[in-house]
N, C-alpha and C positions, 0 to 999 in steps of 0.2 A: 228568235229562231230564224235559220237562215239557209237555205237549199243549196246548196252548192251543183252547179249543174251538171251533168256526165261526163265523165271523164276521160281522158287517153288509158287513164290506167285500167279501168274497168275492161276496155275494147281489149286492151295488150294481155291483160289476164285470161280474159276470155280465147284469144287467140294462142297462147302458148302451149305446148304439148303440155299434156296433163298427164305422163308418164312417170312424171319424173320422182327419182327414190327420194323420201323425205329424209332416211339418213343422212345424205349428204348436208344437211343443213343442223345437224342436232350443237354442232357449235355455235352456230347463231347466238345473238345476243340474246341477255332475257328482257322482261318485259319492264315498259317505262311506268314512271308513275308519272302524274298530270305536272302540268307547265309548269316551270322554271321561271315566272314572270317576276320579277322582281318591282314591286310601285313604290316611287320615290310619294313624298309628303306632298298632298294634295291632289294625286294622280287618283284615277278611276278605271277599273275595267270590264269589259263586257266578255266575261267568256262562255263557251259553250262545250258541253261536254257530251259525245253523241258515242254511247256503246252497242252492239252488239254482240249477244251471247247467243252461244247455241249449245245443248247438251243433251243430255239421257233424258231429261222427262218433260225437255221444251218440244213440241211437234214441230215449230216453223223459227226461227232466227227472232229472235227477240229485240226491238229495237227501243230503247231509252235514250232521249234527249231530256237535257233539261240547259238551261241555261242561266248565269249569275251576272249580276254588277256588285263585281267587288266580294264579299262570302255570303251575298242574299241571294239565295236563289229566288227567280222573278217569273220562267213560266215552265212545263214541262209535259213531255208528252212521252204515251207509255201504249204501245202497239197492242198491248194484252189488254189493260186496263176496259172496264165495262162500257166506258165513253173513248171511244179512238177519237182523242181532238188535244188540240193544246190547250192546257190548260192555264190560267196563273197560280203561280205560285207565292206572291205577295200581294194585299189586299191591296195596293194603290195600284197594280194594275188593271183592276177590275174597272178601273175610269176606260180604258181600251172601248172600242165601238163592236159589236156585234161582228161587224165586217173584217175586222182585223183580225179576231180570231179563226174564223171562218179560212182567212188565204194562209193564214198560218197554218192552220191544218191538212188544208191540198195540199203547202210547200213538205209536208212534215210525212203525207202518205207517201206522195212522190221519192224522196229524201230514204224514206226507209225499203220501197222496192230497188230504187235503186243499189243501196246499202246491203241488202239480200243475194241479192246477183253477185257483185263483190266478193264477199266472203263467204257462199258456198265456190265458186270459182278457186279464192284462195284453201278454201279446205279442199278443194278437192287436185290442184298443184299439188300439196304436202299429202297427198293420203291419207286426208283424217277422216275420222268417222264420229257423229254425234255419238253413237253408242258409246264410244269406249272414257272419253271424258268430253268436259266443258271448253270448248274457244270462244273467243271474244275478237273484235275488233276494234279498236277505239280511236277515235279524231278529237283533239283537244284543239280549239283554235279560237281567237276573240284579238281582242285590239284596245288602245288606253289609250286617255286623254289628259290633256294636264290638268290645273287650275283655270285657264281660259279659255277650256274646252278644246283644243287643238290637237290632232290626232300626236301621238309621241311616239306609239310603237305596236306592231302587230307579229302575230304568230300563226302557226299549222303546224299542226301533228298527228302522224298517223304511225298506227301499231298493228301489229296483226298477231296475237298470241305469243308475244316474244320473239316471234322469228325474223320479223321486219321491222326496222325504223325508218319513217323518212320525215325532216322538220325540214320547214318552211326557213333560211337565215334570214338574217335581221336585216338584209335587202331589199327581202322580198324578193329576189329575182333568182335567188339559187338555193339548192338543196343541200341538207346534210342526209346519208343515208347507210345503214348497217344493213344488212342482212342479203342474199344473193338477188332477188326479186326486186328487194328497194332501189338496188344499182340500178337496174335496167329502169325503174319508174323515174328515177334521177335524170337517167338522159334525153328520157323521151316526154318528162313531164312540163312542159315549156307551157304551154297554155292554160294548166294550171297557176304558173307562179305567174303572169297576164294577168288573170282573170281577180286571182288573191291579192295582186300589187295594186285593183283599183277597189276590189271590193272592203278588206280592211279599212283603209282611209278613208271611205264612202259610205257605202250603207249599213257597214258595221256601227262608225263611229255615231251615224245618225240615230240609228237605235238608241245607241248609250246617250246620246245627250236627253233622247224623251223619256226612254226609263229614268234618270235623275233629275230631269224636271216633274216626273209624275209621283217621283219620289224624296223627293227633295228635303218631307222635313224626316224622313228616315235617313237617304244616304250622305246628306249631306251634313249632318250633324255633327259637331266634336264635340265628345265627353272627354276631359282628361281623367286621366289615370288617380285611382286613390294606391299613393306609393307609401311604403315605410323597408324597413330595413331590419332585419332581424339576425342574430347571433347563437349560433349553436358550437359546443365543444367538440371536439374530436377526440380518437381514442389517443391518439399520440400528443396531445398537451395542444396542436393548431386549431384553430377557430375558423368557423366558415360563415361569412359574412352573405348575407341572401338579400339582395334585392326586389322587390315585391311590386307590381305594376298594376291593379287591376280592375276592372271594371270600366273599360276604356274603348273611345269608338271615333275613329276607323282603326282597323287593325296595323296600320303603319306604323312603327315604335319603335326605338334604337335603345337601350339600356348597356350604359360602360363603367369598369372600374377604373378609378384611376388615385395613380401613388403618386403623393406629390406633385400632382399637376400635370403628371405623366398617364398615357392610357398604359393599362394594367394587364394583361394577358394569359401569365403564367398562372396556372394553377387557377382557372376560371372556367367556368359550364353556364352556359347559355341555352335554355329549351327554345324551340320554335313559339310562338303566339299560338295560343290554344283561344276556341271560344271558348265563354263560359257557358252558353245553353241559355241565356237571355239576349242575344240581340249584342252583348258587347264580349271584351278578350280580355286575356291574362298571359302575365308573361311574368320570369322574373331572370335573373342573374346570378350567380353565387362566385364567391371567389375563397380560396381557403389565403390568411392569413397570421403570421405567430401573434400569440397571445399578447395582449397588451400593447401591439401595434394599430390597435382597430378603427382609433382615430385618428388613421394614419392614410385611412382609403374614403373616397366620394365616391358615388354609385350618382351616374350622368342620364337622367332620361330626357328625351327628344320626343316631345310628342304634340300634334298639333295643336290642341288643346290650351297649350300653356304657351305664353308669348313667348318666352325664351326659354332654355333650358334648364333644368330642376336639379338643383346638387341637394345629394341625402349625406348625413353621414349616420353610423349607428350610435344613436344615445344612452347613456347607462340607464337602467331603470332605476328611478328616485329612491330613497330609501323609502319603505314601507312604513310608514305613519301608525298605519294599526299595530302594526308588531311594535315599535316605537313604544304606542300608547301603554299596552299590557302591561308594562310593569309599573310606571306611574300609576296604573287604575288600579294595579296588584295593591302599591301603597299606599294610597286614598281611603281603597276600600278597608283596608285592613285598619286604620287611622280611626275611619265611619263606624265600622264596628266595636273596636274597643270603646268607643265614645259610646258607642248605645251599651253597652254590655256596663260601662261604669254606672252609667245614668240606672239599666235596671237596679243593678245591686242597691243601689244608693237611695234608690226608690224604695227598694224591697226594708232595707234595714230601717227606713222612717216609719213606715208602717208596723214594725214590730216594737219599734221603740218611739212613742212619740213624744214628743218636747215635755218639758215638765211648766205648769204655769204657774207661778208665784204668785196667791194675794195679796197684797199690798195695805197694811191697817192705814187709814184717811190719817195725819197729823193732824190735831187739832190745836196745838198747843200755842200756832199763831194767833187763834182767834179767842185764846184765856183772857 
């Protein structure tokens, strides 16, 4: 968790006529979902996700923080909650010292009146009103390191209800901005992208190296992927070929079809990496295929885990042996049976008729 300290925008909001009709801005964009960061293999990032909401049955602006390296979230703080303080949110941070959470918590009250002021300011530009529905304000912002821990790339973003966008570019030193408000924060926000251009590459990235040495045999782990490939019909006679990736960590993962040694594209659905709800992810691929072409496609995963890259193809399933067997055991058995069904009979009729035994008169007539 990281304070970001007051701002020109806050001053500039606070200063602008607060007359103004919210119609004018109902074209405004809608609203963002969280960062766009993309992490190359072996990369790590610290990000932090800081909302405010307000609505019909919150009395005062609600402020959640919480913060991740990589999709573990690691501490978080919650203005409502029974304890106002940061919390961790992963057992290896509990190594932290008394003291650390302690300034965390001052940066985090600080952080959140700040944040207060802010977005009643901004609700009250637009005309809104708690009563009538819920806004929010949210800043998505963190920073990534490679493999040799060296900073590689940082972000900012902030939203205001869908009305406003403004991100930090991959600079650092300039703005992208949507909405009529974000323009003006764009020209005037100079000392923010200063302050963001040393603190990213500084005390962001230092954070993220002690969270991964404090976490290390959690974040730094590679499980690869348990993959297979599986084959379904379609109603029109094609076959769609699924790629399976799962149970795999870190969530960096590329899965490709390809024909011939060619990458494959057409007619192919790719989901995002989902967790699975244990600590690791799932992904797969699917490509539709005609029938009987099916050993005709690889399914390529890239995943750190494995030294080089993993070609699948889909294998026929074997013939079934049991079904195989049943008729052999049909003939065996039926072979077994007539054998005992002779043997009774043949038994039975000895006992009703048994042998007949011949006496034998002694010759004596060698011994006249």
């Amino acid at each position: 968790m990281r304070t970001l300290r007051p701002s020109a925008l806050l001053l500039l909001v606070l200063a602008l006529p607060l007359t103004q009709n919210c119609a004018v801005h109902q074209a405004s964009p809608g609203p963002r979902s969280g960062s766009q960061c993309a992490s190359s293999p072996g990369s790590h990032w610290l990000q932090f996700f800081d909302t405010v909401v307000y609505g019909p049955d919150i009395w005062e602006p609600r402020c959640i923080y919480v913060s991740y390296v990589d999709t573990t979230p690691v501490q978080g703080f919650d203005s409502t909650a029974a304890t106002v303080s940061v919390q961790p949110r992963a057992p290896w941070m509990e190594q932290e010292p008394p003291e650390y959470w302690h300034n965390l918590t001052e940066e985090a009250l600080y952080q959140s009146q700040s944040d207060r002021k802010l977005f009643r300011a901004l609700m009250k530009y637009y005309g809104h009103s708690k009563d009538s529905e819920y806004h929010t304000l949210q800043k998505v912002y963190g920073c990534a390191v490679g493999n040799n821990g060296n900073f590689l790339r940082g972000y900012y973003q902030l939203t205001y209800y869908g009305y406003d966008y403004i991100a930090l570019n991959e600079d650092l030193s300039s703005w992208t901005a949507e909405g009529k408000l974000a323009q003006i924060f764009k020209s005037v926000w100079v000392e923010e992208a200063e302050y963001l251009r040393t603190y990213l590459p500084g005390d962001c990235v230092k954070m993220l190296r002690r969270c991964l040495d404090l976490g290390k045999e959690t974040l730094l782990r590679s499980d690869p992927p348990q993959t297979y490939v599986t084959r379904q019909v379609r109603p029109g006679g094609n076959v769609t070929l699924k790629c399976w990736a799962l149970n795999f960590y870190p969530a960096e993962i590329t899965l490709t079809w390809q024909k011939a040694g060619n990458n494959h594209t057409q007619d192919m659905e790719v989901i995002e990496t989902r967790p699975a709800g244990d600590g690791t992810f799932q992904k797969w691929a699917a490509v539709v295929v005609p029938s009987g072409e099916e050993l005709r496609y690889t399914c390529h995963v890239n995943h750190e885990g494995f030294p080089e890259p993993l070609i699948l193809t889909w294998e026929p399933p074997p013939p079934n042996i049991f079904l195989m067997a049943i008729p052999t055991g049909l003939v065996l058995g039926a072979l077994v049976m007539g054998a005992v069904v002779t043997f009774l009979i043949w038994k039975k009729q000895r006992a009703r008729h048994p042998p007949r035994v011949t006496s034998k008169a002694p010759d004596f007539s060698s011994h006249t």
